[in-house]
C-alpha positions as CSV (number, residue, x, y, z in Angstrom):
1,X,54.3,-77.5,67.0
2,X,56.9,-77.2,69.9
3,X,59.9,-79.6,69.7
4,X,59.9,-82.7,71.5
5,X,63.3,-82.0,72.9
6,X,64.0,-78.5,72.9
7,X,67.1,-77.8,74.6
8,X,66.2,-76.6,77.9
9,X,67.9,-73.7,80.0
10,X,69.2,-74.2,83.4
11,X,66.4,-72.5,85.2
12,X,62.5,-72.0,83.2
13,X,61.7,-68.7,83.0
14,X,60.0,-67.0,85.9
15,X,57.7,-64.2,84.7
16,X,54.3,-63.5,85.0
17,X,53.2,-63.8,81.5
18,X,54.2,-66.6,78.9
19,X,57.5,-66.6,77.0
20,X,58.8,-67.5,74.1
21,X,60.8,-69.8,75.9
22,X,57.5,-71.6,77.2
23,X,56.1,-71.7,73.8
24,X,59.1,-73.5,72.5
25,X,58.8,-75.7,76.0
26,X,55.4,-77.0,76.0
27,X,56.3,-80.3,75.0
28,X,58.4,-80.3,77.8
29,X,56.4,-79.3,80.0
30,X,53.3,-81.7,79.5
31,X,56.4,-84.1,79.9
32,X,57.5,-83.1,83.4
33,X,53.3,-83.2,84.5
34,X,53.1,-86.6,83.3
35,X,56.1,-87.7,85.1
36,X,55.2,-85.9,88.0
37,X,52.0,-87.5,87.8
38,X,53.5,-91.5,87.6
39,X,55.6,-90.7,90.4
40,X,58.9,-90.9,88.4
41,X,61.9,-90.5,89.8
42,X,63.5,-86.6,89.6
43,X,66.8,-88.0,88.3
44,X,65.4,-90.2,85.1
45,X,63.2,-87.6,84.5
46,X,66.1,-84.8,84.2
47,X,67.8,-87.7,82.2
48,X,65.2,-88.3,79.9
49,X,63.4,-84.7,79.7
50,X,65.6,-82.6,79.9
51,X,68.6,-84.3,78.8
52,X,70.7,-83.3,81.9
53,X,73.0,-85.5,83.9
54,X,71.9,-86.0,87.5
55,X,74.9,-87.8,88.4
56,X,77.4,-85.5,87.0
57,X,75.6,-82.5,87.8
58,X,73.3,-82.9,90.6
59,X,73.1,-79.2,91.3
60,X,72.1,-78.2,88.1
61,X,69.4,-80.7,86.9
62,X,67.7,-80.5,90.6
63,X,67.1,-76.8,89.9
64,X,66.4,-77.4,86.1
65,X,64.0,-80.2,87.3
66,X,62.4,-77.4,90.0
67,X,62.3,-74.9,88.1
68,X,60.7,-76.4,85.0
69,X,58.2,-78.6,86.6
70,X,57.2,-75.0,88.8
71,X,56.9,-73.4,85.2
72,X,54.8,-76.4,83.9
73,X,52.3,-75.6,87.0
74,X,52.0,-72.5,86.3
75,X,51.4,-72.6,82.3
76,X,48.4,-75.9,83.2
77,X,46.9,-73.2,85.8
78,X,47.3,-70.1,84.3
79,X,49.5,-69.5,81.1
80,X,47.3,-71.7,78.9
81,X,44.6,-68.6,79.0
82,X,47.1,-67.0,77.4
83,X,47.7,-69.4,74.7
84,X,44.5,-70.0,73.7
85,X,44.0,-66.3,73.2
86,X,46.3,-66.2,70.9
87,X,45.5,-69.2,68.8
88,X,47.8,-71.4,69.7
89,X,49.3,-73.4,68.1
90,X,48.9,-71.3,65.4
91,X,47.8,-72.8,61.7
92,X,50.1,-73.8,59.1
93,X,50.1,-72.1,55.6
């Protein structure tokens, strides 16, 4: 299984198919929906989620936030195909 806090990049990738990256992410991901969902705040989300400081770096965890949440819409509407294809997650042993 994904980590629960994989360490996230500054931007989620952008590409057309599914990454590694997102693989790694999808913890993350179902995170930032279910945030998104409650209405939580952008700031405690990039605080708790994605372990970025808001306050420090504003710049940065606004597009992390973005960018990540953008990816997570995509993988629920289209990249899960992809994932299930393969067999994901895949078995143990």
């Amino acid at each position: 299984m994904p980590p629960l806090n994989a360490k996230v990049a500054d931007t989620a990738p952008d590409e057309p198919t599914l990454t590694p990256y997102d693989e790694q992410h999808a913890v993350t991901y179902v995170r930032l929906l279910d945030a998104e969902k409650a209405n939580a705040d952008w700031q405690e989300v990039a605080r708790v989620v994605l372990q970025m400081d808001p306050t420090a770096e504003p710049a940065r965890a606004r597009r992390a936030y973005d960018s990540h949440l953008a990816r997570a819409k995509w993988v629920a509407r289209h990249g899960y195909r992809q994932l299930l294809s393969r067999g994901w997650p895949k078995a143990e042993g």
